[in-house]
N, C-alpha and C positions, 0 to 999 in steps of 0.2 A: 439447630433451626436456621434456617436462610434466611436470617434480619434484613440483608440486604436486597434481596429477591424485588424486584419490582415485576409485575405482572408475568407472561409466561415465558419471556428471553431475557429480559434485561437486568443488570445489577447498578445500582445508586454505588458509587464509590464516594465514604462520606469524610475520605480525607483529603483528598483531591491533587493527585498527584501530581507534581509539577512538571513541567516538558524544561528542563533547565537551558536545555541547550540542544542543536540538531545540526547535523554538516550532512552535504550531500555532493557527488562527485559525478558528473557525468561526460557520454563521448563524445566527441567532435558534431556528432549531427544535432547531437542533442541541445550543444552550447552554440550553434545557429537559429532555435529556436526563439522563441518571443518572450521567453523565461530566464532568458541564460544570466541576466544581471543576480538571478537569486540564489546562483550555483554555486560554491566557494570553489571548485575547481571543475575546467574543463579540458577534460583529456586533447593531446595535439593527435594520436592515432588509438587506433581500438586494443592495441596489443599493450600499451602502458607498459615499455619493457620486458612486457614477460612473452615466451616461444606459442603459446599458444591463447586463443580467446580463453578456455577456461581459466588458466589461471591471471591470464590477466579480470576476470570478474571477480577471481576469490582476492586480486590485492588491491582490487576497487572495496570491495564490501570489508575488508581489513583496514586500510588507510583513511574511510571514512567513520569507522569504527573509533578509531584513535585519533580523528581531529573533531569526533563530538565531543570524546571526552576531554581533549586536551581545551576545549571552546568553554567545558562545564567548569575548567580552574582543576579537575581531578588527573588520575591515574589509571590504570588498568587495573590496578590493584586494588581502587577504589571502592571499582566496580564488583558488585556483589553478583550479578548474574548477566550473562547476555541471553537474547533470546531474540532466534532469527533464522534464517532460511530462505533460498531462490529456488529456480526451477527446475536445475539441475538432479541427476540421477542423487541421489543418494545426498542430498542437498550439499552437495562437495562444496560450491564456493564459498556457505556459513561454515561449514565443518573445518574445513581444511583452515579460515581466516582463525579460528577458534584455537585449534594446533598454536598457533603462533602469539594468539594473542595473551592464553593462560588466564583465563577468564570463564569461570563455569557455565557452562554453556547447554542451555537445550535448543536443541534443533527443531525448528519447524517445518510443515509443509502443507500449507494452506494454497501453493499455486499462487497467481496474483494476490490473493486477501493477503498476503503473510503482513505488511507492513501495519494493516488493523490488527492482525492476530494477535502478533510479537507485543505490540501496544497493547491490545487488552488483558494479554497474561500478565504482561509486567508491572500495567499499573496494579491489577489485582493483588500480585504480590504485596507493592507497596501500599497498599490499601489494608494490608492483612498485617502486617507490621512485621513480613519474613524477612524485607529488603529496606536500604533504606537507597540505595541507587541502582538500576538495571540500564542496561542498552539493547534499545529495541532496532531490527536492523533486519534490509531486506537488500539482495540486489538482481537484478537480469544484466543480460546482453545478447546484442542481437542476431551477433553470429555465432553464441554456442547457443543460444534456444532455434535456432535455425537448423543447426545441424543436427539438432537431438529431434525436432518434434518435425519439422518439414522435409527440406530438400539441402543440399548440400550449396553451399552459395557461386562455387562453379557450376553449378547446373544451369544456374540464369531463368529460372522459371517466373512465369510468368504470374505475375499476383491478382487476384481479383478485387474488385472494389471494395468486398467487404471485408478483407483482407487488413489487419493493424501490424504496424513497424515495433519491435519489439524495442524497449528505451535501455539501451548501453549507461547503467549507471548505478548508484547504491547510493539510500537515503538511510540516517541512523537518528535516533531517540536518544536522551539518557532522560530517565526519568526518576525523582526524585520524591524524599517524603517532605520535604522541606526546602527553600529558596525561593528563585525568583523566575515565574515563566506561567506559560497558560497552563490550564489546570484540566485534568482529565475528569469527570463528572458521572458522566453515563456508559458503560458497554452492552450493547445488545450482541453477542455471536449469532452466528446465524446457522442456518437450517440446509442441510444440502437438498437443491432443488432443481430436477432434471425435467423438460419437457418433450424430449425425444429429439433435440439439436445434434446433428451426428458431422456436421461441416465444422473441421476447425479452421477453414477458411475466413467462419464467421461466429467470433468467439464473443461478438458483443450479444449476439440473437441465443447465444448458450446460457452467458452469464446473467440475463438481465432479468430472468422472473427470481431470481437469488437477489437482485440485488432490490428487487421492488418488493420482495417480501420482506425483507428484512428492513425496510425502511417505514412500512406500514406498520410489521409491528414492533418499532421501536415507537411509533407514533402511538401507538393503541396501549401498551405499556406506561407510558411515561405520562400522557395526555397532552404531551408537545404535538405542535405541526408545524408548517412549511412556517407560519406568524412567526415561530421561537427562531428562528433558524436565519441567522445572516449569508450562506450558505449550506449546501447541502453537495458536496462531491462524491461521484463513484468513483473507482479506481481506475479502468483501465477497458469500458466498453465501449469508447468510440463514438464515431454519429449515429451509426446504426443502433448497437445495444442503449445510447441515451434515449433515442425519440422513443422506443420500445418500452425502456422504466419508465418515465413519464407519463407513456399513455394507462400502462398496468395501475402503474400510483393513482392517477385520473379514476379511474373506474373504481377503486379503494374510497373515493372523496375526499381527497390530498390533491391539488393543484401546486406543487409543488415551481413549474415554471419559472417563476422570477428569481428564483435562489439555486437554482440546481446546476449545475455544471459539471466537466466530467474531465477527468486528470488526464486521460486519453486526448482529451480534444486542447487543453491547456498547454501541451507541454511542446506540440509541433505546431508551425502555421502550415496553410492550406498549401504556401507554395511548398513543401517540404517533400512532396511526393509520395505520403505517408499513406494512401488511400482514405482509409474511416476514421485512421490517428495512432496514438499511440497505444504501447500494450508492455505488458509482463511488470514482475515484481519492483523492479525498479521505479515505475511510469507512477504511481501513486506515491511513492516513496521519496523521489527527488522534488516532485510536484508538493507535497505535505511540507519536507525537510524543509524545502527551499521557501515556497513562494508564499503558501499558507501560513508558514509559520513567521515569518514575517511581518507580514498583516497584522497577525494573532498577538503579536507584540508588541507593534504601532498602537492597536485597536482598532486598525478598520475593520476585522469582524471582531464581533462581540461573542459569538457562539457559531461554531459552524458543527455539521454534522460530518465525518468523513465514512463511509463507507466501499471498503474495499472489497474490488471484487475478484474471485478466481475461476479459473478452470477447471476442473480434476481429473483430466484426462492425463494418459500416457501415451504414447507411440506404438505400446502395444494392446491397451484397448482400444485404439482407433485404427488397428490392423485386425481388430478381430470385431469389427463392426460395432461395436459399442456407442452407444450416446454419452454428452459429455455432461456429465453432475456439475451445477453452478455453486459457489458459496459467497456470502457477502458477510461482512461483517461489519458491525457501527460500532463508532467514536465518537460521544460526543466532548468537544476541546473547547473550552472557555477562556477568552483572554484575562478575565478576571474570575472570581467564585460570586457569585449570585444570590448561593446560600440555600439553594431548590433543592 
């Protein structure tokens, strides 16, 4: 029986898994951002020594891998599971960091959402009492998702406004049944939800009824609102896909406005050249790793909500006309446990 089951998405995690420790690594454009104080490192060029962008993302999402957990006091060996995944074909940059790092490993492929995803399997784990440490772990970059899902970056194409800058970087988790850090409480997964968005031009007008459902009903679930909520972040929709969840959440009767904000819009400033902001696996991930978790540890937020959101498209169903399925997923992160 599903003791834990809270209404028709979400599960109560009622041992409340600790975030012990998080390191995030990002690129050059990213560490000119209005964030960059909360980055433990920022790349000097995108290639980070290696011959091409892929693999320099699989030894981004590796190297951040190994200074969460060297931040956490542990080992690799410590580590009882990884769980993680980017945007890549065959989720190569998790896989391959995995090869190396000797750490059981499942792959995910949640598109954007993975850094909630990876989070809510893991703490589940530890909530289940399979694990007693995991490493939750996401990354992008923006010239091998460029080259996979768009145009080739000699091509020089011309971007449109609705258009988001994919975030060159990898945020990691280790999360724990025991120590010291903000506590995992609530996971809602969420629901794949398509409304006929066929521009991946504009991936925040794709993602954003996934991310407005999934927030409503982690509300209707739990009996929390926007009140409970010292923030409430999306992952990676931008100005457009933001004002879009907002007004959905609005018509729901969630005025969420004064707490809401979006990792997308967090993680570049306006003069960056970004168009609508940021985007991909990374862009919640480095934003979470870095800036949130921070706060979450100060106390300036007390509970925030994070919800990550993805695309699920491929390159080849956007060559065979296909619309692109949204998915979000909720965390809610407590700096302290509450006892709810």
């Amino acid at each position: 029986m599903a003791n834990n089951k809270v209404g028709q998405q979400t599960l109560k995690l009622n041992s409340h898994p600790k975030i012990i420790a998080t390191a995030s690594i990002v690129g050059p454009k990213e560490g000119e951002g209005p964030l960059k104080e909360y980055f433990d490192m920022v790349l000097q060029d995108d290639y980070f020594g290696e011959k091409s962008w892929e693999k320099a993302e699989s030894k981004i999402l590796r190297e951040t891998v190994k200074l969460a957990v060297q931040k956490a006091g542990l080992t690799p060996e410590d580590i009882h599971y990884m769980l993680g995944g980017d945007l890549l074909n065959q989720i190569i940059s998790a896989s391959f960091a995995a090869r190396e790092l000797k750490i059981p490993f499942f792959g995910l492929y949640g598109a954007c959402s993975t850094m909630a995803e990876s989070l809510t399997l893991g703490s589940i784990l530890i909530d289940g009492q399979y694990a007693d440490y995991v490493v939750a772990v996401t990354s992008s970059h923006f010239s091998s998702a460029e080259r996979q899902f768009r145009f080739p970056l000699e091509h020089g194409n011309q971007r449109p406004p609705t258009s988001q800058w994919t975030v060159t970087g990898s945020g990691a988790m280790v999360v724990a049944s025991g120590g010291e850090g903000p506590c995992v409480t609530y996971v809602t997964p969420g629901r794949v939800i398509d409304l006929g968005i066929k521009d991946a031009n504009n991936m925040g007008a794709a993602m954003a009824p996934a991310a407005a459902h999934t927030i409503v009903a982690h509300f209707r679930d739990t009996g929390f609102s926007q009140r409970d909520y010292d923030v409430i972040a999306t992952g990676d929709l931008g100005k457009i896909g933001k004002d879009i969840t907002q007004e959905m959440v609005l018509k729901e009767g969630y005025d969420i406005s004064l707490v809401y904000t979006d990792c997308g819009i967090e993680v570049f400033s306006d003069d960056q050249d970004v168009n609508s902001g940021g985007s991909g696996c990374g862009c919640s991930a480095v934003v979470t790793c870095g800036y949130f978790y921070d706060r979450l540890v100060k106390g300036e937020i007390k509970r925030m909500l994070l919800v990550a959101t993805g695309a699920l498209l491929s390159p080849t169903s956007s060559q065979q006309g296909e619309s692109i399925p949204g998915i979000a997923h909720a965390v809610t992160i407590e700096s302290m446990s509450k006892g709810r």
